[in-house]
C-alpha positions as CSV (number, residue, x, y, z in Angstrom):
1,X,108.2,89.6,110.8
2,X,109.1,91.6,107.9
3,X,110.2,95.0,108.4
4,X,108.0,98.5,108.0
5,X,109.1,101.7,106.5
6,X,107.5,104.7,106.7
7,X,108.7,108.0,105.0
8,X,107.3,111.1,105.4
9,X,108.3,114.7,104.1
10,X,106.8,117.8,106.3
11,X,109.0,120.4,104.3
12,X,105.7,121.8,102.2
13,X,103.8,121.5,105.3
14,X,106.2,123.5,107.4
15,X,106.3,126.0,104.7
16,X,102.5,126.4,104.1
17,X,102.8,126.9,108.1
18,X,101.2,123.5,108.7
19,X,102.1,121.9,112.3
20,X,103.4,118.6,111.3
21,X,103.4,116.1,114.7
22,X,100.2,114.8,114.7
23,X,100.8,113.4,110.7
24,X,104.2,112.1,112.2
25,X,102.9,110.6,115.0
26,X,100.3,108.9,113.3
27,X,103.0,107.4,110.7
28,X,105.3,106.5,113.4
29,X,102.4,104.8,115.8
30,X,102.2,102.3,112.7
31,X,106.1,100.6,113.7
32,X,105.4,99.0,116.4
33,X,108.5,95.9,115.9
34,X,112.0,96.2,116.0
35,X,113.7,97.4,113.2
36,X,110.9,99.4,111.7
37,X,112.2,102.6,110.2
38,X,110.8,106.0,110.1
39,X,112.4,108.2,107.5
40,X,111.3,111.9,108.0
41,X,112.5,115.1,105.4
42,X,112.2,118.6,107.4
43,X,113.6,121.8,107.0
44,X,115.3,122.0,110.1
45,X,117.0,119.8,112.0
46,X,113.7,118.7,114.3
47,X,115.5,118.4,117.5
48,X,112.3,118.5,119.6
49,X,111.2,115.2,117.7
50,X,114.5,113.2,118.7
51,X,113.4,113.3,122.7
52,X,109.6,112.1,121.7
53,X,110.8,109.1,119.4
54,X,113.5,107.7,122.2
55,X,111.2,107.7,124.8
56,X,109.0,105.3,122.1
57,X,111.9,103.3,121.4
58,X,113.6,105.0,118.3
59,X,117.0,105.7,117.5
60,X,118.2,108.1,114.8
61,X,120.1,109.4,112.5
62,X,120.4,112.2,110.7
63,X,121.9,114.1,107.7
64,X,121.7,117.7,106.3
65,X,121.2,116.7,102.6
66,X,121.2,120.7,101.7
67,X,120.4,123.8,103.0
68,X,116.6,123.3,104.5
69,X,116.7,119.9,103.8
70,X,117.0,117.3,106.7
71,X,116.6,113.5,106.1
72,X,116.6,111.6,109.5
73,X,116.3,108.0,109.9
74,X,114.4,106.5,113.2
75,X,115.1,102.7,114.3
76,X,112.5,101.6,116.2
77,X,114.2,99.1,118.9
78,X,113.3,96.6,121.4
């Protein structure tokens, strides 16, 4: 099965004061196979979001890229 990537950037959102989980959560119910990838840019570093992608399987990684500008990469595994 061929891998899925999803990226997403919530940094205008979050500035317009737009909540962002429900758009993530309908990008990352899309990778539902091992090795899927969700990529997500945010302002902050969205700690919150780390404990509600394990418990659906992801891992992650992330990186500060600049100031208010996180990347962070989410495995889904098996």
């Amino acid at each position: 099965m061929e891998q899925r990537i999803i990226e997403l950037d919530v940094r205008e959102d979050i500035k317009n004061k737009l909540e962002p989980f429900q758009k993530i959560m309908e990008a990352v119910k899309e990778l539902n196979n091992d090795g899927d990838v969700f990529i997500l840019h945010a302002p902050f570093k969205p700690m919150p979001l780390f404990t509600v992608l394990k418990a659906k399987g992801f891992t992650h990684e992330e990186e500060e890229l600049e100031k208010k500008h996180w990347k962070v990469v989410f495995t889904k595994k098996s």
